[in-house]
PATOR-592506 format. One record per atom (N, C-alpha, C, CB): atom name; x negated, y negated, z; residue number from 1. Coordinates in pm, 1 decimal. Glycine has a CB too. Layout:
{atom:CA	x:X	y:Y	z:Z	seq:NUM}
...
//
This chain:
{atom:N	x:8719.9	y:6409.6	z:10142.6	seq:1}
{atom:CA	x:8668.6	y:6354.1	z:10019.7	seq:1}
{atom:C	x:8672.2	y:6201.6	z:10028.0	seq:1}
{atom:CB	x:8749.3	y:6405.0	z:9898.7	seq:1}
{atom:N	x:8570.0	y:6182.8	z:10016.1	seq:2}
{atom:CA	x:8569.9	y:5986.2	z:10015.1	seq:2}
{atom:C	x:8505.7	y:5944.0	z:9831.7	seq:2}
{atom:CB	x:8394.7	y:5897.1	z:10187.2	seq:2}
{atom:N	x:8621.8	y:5819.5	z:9849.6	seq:3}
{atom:CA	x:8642.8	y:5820.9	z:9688.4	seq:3}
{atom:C	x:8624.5	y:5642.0	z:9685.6	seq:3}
{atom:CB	x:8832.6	y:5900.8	z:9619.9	seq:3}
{atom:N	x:8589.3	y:5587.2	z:9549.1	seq:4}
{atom:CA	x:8533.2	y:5456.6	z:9581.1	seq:4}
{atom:C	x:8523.3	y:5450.7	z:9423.5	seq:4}
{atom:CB	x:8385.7	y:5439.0	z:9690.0	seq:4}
{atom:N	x:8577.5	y:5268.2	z:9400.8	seq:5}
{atom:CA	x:8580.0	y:5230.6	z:9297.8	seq:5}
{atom:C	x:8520.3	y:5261.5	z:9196.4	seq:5}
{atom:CB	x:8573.0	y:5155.1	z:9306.8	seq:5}
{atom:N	x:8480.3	y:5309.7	z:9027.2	seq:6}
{atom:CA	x:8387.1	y:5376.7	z:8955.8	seq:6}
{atom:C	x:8322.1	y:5213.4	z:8932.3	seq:6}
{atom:CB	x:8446.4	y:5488.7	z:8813.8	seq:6}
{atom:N	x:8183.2	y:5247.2	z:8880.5	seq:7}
{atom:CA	x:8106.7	y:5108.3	z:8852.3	seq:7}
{atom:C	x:8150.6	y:5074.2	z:8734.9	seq:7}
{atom:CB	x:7950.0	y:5107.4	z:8848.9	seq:7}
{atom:N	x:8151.9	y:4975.6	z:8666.7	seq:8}
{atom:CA	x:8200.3	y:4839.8	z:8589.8	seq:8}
{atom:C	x:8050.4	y:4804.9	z:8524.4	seq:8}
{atom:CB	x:8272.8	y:4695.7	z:8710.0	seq:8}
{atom:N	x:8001.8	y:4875.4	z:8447.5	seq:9}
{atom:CA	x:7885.9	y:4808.8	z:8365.1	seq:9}
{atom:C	x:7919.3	y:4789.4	z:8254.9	seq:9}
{atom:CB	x:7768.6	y:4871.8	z:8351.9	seq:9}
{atom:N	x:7880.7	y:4657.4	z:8140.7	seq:10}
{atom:CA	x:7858.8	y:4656.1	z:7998.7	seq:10}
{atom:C	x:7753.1	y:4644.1	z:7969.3	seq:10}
{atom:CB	x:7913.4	y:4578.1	z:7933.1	seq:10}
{atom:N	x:7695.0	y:4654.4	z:7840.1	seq:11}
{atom:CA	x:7608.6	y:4623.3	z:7734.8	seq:11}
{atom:C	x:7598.6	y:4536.0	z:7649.7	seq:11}
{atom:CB	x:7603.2	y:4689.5	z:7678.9	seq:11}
{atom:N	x:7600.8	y:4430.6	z:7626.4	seq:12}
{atom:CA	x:7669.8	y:4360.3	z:7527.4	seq:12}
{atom:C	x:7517.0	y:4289.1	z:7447.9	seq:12}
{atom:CB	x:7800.1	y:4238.8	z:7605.5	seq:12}
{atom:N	x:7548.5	y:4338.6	z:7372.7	seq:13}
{atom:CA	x:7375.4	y:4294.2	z:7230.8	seq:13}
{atom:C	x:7420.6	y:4212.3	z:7119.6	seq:13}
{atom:CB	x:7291.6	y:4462.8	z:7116.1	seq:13}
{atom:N	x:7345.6	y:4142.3	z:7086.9	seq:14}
{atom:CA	x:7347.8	y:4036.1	z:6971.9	seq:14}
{atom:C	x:7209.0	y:3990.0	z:6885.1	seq:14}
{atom:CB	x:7401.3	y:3906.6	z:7040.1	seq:14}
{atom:N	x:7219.6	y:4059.1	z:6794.9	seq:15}
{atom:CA	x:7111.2	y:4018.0	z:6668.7	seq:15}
{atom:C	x:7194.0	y:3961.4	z:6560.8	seq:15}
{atom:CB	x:7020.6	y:4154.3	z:6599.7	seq:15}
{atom:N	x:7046.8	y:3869.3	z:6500.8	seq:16}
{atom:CA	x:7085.5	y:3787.8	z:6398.9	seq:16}
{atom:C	x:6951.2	y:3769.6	z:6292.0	seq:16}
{atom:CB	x:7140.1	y:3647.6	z:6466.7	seq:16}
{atom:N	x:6980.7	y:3744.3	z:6178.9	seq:17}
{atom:CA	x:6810.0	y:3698.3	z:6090.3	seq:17}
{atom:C	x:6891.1	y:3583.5	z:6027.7	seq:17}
{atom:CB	x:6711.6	y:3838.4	z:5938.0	seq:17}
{atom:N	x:6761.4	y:3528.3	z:5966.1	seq:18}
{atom:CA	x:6798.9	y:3451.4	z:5870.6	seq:18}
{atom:C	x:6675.2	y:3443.1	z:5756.1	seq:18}
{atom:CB	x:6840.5	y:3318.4	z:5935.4	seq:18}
{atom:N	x:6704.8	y:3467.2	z:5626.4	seq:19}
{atom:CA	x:6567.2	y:3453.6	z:5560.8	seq:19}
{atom:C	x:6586.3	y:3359.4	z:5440.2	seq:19}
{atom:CB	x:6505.1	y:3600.8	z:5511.6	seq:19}
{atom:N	x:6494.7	y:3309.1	z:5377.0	seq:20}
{atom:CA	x:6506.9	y:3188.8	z:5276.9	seq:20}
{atom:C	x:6463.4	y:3287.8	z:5120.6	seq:20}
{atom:CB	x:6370.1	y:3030.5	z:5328.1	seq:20}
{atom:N	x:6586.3	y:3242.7	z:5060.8	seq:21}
{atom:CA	x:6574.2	y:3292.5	z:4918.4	seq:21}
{atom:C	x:6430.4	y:3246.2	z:4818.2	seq:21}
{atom:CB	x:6712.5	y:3233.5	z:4846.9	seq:21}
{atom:N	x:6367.7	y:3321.8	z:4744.9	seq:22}
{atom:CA	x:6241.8	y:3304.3	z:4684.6	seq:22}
{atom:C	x:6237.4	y:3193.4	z:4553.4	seq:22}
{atom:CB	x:6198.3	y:3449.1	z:4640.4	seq:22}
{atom:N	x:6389.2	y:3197.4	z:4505.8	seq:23}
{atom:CA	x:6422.1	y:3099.6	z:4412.9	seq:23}
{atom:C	x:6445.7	y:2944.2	z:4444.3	seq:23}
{atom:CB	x:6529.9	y:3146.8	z:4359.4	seq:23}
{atom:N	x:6524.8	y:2944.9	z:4537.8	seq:24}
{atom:CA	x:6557.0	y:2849.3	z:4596.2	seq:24}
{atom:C	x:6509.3	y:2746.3	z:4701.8	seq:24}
{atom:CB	x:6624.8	y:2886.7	z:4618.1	seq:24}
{atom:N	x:6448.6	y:2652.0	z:4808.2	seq:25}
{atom:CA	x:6432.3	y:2642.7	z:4931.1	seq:25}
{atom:C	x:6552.1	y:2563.0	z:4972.7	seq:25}
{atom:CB	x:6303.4	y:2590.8	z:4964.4	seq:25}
{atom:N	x:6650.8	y:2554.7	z:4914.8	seq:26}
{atom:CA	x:6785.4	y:2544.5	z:4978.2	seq:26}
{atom:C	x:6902.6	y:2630.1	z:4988.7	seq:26}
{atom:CB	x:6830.8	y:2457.4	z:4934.2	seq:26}
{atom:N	x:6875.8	y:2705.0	z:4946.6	seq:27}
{atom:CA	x:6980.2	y:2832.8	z:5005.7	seq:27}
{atom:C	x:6972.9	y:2910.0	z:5100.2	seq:27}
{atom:CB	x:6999.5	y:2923.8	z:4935.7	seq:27}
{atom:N	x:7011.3	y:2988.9	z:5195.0	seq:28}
{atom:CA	x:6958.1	y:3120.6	z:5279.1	seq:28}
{atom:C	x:7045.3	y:3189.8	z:5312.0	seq:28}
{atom:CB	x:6889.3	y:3105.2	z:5397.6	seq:28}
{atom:N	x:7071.7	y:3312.2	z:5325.7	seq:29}
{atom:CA	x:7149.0	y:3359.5	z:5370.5	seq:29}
{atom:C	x:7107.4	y:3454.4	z:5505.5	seq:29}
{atom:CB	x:7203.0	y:3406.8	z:5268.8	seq:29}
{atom:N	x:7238.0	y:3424.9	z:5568.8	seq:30}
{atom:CA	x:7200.9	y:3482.4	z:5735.0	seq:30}
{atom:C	x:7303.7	y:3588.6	z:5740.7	seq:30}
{atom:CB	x:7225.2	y:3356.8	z:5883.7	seq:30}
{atom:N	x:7249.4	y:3655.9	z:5839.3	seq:31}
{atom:CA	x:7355.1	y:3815.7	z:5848.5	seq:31}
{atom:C	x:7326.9	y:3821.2	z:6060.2	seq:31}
{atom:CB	x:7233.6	y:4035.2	z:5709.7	seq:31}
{atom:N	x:7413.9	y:3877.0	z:6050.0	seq:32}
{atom:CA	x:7418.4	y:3920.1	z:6234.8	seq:32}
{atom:C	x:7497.8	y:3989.3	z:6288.3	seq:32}
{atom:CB	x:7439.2	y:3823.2	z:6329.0	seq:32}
{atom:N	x:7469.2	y:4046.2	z:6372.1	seq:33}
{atom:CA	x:7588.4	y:4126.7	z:6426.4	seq:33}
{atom:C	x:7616.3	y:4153.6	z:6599.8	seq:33}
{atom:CB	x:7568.3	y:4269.7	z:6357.9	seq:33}
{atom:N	x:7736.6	y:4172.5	z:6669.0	seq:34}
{atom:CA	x:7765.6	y:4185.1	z:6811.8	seq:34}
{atom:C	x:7849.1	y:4309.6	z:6863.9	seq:34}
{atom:CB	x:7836.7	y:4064.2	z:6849.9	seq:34}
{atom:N	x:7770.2	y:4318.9	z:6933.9	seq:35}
{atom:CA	x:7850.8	y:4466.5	z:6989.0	seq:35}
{atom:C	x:7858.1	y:4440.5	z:7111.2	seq:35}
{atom:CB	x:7779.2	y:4619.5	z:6972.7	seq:35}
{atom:N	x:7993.5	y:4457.4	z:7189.9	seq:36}
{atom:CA	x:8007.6	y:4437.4	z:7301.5	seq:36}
{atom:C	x:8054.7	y:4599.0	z:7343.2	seq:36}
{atom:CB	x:8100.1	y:4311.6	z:7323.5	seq:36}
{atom:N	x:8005.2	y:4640.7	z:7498.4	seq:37}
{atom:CA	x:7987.3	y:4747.8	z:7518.5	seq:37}
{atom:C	x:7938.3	y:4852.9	z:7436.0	seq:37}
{atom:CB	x:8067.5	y:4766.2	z:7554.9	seq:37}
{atom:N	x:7813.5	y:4842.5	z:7404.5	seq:38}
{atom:CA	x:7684.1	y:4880.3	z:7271.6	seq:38}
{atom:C	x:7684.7	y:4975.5	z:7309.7	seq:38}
{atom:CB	x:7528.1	y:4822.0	z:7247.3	seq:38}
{atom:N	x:7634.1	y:5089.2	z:7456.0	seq:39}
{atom:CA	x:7647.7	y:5194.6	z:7430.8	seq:39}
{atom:C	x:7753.0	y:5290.2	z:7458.1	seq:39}
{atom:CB	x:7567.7	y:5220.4	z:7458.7	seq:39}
{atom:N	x:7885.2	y:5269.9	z:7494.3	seq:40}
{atom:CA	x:8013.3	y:5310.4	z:7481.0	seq:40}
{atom:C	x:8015.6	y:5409.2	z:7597.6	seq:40}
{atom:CB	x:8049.7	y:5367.3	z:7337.1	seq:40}
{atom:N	x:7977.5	y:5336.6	z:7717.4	seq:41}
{atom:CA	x:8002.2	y:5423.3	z:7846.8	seq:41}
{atom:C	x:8142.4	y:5413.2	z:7890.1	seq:41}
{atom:CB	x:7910.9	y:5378.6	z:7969.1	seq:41}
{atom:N	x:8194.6	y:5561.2	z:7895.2	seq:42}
{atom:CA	x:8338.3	y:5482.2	z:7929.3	seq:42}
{atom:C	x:8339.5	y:5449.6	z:8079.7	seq:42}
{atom:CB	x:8482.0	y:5580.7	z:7894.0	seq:42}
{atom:N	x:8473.3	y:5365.6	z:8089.1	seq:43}
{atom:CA	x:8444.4	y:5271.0	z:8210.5	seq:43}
{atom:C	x:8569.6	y:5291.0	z:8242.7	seq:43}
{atom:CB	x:8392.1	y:5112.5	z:8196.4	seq:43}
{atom:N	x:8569.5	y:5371.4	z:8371.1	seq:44}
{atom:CA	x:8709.5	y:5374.7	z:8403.1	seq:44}
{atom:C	x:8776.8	y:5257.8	z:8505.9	seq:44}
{atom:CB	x:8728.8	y:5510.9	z:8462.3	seq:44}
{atom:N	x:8894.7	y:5239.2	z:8457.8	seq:45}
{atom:CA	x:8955.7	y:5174.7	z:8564.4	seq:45}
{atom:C	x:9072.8	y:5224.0	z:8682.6	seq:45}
{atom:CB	x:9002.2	y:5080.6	z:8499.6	seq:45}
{atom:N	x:9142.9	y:5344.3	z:8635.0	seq:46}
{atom:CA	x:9232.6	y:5352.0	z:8757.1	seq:46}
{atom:C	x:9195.3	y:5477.4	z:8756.6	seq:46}
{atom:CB	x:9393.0	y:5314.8	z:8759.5	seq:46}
{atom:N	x:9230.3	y:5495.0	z:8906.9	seq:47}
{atom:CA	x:9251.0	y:5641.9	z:8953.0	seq:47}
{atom:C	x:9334.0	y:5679.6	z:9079.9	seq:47}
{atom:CB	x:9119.3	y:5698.0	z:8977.2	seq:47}
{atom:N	x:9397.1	y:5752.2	z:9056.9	seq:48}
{atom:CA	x:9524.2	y:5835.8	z:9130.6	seq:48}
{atom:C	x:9513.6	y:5847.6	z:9282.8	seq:48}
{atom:CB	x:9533.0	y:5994.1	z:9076.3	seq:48}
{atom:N	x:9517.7	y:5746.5	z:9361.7	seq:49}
{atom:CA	x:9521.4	y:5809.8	z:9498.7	seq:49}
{atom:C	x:9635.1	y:5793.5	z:9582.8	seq:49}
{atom:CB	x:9418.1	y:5765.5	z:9573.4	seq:49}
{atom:N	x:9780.2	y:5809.2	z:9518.1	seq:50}
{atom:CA	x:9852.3	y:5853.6	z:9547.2	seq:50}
{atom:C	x:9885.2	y:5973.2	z:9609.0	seq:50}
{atom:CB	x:9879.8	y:5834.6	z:9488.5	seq:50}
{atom:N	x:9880.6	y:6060.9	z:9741.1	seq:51}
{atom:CA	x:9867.8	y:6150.3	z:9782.7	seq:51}
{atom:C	x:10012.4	y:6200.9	z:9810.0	seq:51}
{atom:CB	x:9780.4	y:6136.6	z:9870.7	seq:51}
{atom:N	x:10079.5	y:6316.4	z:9764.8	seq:52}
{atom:CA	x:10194.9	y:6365.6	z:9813.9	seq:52}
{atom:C	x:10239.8	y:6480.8	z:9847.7	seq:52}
{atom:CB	x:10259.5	y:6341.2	z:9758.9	seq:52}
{atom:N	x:10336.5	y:6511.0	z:9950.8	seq:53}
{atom:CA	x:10339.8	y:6628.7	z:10028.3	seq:53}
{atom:C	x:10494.8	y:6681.8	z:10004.6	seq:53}
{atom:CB	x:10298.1	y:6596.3	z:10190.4	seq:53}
{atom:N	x:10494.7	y:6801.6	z:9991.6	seq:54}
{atom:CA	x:10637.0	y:6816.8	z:10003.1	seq:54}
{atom:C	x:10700.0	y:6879.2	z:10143.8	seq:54}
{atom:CB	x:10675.5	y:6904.1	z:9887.5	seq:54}
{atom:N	x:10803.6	y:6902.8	z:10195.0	seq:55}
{atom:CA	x:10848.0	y:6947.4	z:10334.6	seq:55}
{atom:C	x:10737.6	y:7033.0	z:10431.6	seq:55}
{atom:CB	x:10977.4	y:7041.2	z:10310.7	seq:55}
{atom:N	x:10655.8	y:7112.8	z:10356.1	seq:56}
{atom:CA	x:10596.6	y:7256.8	z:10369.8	seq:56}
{atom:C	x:10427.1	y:7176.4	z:10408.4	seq:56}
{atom:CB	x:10615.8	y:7382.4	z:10186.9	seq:56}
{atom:N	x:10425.9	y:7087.5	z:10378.4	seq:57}
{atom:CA	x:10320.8	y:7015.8	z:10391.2	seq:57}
{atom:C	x:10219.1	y:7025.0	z:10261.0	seq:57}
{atom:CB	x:10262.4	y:7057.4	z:10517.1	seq:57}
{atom:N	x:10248.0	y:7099.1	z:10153.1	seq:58}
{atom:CA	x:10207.2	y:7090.5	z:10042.4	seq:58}
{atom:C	x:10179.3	y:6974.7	z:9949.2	seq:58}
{atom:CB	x:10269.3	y:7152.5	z:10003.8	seq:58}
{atom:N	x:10042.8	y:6965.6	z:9882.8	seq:59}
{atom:CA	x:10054.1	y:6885.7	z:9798.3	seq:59}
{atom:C	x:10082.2	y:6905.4	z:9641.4	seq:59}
{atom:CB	x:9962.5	y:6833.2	z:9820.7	seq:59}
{atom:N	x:10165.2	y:6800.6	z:9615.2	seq:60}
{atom:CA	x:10295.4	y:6839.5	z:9494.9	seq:60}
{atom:C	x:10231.7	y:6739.5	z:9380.3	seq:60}
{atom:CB	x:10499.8	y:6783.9	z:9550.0	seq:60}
{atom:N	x:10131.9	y:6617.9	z:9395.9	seq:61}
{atom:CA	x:10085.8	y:6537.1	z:9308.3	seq:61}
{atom:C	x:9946.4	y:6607.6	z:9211.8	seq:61}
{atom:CB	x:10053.6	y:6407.9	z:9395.3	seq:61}
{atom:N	x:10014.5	y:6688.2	z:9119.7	seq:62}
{atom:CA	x:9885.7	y:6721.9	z:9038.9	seq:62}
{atom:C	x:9779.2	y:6685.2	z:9000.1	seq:62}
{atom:CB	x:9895.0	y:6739.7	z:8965.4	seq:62}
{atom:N	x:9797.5	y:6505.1	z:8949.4	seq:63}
{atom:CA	x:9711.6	y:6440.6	z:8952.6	seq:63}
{atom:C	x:9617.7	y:6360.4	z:9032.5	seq:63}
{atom:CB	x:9742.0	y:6408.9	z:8906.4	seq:63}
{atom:N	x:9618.9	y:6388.3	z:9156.4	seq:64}
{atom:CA	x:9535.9	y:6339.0	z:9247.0	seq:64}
{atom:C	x:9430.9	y:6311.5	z:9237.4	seq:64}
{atom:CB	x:9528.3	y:6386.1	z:9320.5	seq:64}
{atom:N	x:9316.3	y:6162.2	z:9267.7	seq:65}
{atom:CA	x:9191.6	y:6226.9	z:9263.0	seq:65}
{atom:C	x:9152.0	y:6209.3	z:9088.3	seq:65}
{atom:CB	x:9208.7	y:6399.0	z:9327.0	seq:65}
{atom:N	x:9262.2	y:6221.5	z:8963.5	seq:66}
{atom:CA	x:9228.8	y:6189.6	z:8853.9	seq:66}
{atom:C	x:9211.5	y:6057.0	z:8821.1	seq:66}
{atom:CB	x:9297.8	y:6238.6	z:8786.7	seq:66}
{atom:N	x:9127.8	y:5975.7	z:8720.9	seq:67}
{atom:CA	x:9102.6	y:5914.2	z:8622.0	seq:67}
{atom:C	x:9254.5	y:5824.5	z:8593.4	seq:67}
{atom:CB	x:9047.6	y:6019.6	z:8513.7	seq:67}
{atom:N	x:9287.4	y:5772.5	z:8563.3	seq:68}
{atom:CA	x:9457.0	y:5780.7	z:8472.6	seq:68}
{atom:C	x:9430.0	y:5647.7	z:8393.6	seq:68}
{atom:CB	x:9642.0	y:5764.8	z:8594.1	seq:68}
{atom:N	x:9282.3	y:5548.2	z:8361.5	seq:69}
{atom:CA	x:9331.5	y:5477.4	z:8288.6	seq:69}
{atom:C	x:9138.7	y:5450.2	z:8238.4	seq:69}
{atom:CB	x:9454.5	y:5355.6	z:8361.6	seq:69}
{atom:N	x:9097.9	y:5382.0	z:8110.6	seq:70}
{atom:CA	x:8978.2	y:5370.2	z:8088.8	seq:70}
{atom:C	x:8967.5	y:5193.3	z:8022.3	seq:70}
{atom:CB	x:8933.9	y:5504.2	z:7989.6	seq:70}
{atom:N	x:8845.5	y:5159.3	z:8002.5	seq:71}
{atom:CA	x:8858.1	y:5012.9	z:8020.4	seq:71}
{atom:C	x:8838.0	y:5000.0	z:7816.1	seq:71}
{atom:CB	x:8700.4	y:4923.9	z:8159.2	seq:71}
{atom:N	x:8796.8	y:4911.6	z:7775.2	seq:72}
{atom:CA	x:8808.4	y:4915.7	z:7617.5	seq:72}
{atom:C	x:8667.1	y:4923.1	z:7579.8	seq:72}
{atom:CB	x:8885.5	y:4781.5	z:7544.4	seq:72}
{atom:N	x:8693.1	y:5052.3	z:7408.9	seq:73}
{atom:CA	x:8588.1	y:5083.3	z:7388.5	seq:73}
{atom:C	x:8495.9	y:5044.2	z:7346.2	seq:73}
{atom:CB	x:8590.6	y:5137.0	z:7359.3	seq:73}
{atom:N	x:8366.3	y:5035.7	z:7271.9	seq:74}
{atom:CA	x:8312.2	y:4931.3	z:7160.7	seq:74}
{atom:C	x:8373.4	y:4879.8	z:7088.4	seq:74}
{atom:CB	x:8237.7	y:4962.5	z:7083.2	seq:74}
{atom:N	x:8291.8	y:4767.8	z:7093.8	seq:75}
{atom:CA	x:8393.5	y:4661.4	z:6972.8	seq:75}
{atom:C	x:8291.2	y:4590.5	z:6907.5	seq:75}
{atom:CB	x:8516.1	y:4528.6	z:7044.7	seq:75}
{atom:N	x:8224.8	y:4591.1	z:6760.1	seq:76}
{atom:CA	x:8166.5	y:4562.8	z:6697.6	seq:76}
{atom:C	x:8203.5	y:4439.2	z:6566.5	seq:76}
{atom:CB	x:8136.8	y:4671.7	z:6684.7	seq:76}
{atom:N	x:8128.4	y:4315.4	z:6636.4	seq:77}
{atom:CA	x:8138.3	y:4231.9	z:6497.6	seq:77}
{atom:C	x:8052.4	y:4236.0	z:6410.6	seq:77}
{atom:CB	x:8144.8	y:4107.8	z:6507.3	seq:77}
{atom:N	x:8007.3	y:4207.5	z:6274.3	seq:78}
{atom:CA	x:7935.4	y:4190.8	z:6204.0	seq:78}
{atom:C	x:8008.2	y:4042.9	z:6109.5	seq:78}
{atom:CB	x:7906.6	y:4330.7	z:6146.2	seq:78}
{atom:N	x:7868.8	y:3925.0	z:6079.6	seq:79}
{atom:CA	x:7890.8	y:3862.7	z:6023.4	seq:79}
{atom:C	x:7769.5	y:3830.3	z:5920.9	seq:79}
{atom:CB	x:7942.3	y:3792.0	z:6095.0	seq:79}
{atom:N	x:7823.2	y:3769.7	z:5820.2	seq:80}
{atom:CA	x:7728.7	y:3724.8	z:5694.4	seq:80}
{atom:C	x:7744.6	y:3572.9	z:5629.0	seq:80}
{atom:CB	x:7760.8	y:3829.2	z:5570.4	seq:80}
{atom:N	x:7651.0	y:3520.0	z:5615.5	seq:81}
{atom:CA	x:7664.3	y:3384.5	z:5620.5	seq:81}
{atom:C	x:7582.0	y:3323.8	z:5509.8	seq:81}
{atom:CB	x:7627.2	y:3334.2	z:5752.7	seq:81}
{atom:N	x:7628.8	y:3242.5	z:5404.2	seq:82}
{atom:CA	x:7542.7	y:3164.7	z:5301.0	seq:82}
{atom:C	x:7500.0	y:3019.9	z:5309.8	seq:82}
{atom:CB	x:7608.0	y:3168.6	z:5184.5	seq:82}
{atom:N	x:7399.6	y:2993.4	z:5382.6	seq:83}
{atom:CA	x:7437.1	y:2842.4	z:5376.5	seq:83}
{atom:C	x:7324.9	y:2770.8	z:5242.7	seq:83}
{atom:CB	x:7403.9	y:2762.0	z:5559.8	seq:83}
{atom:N	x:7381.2	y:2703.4	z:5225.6	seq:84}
{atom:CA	x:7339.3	y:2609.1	z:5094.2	seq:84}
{atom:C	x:7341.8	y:2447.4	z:5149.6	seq:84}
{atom:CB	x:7468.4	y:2631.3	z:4948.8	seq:84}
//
């Protein structure tokens, strides 16, 4: 079995508006928002290749070969903004 680092991709998106109030032409308010890792692939980072044998030549490490750690999930800002 040949085993090799998992890939490391993000997503990271950023929208924003801004529109001008109908009363005013000095007010506006702006809204936006950021999502880093937008579509929430998980992304692993460690995995088990610790290999172990016991006397018999058996392997005794259950987890071999597993996953054992993941990278962080979406994280979503949203902001809102008045400027005058």
């Amino acid at each position: 079995m040949i085993s090799s680092a998992p890939v490391y991709r993000l997503a990271d998106e950023q929208r924003a508006r801004a529109e001008s109030m109908a009363w005013s032409r000095f007010t506006s308010p702006a809204d936006g928002a950021e999502f880093y890792n937008a579509f929430n692939h998980t992304q692993y980072s460690g995995l088990d290749t610790g290999a172990r044998f016991d006397a018999q030549g058996r392997q005794v490490n259950a987890r071999f070969g597993e996953f054992t750690a993941a990278r962080n999930a979406r994280i979503i800002q949203l902001a809102l903004r008045f400027v005058f």
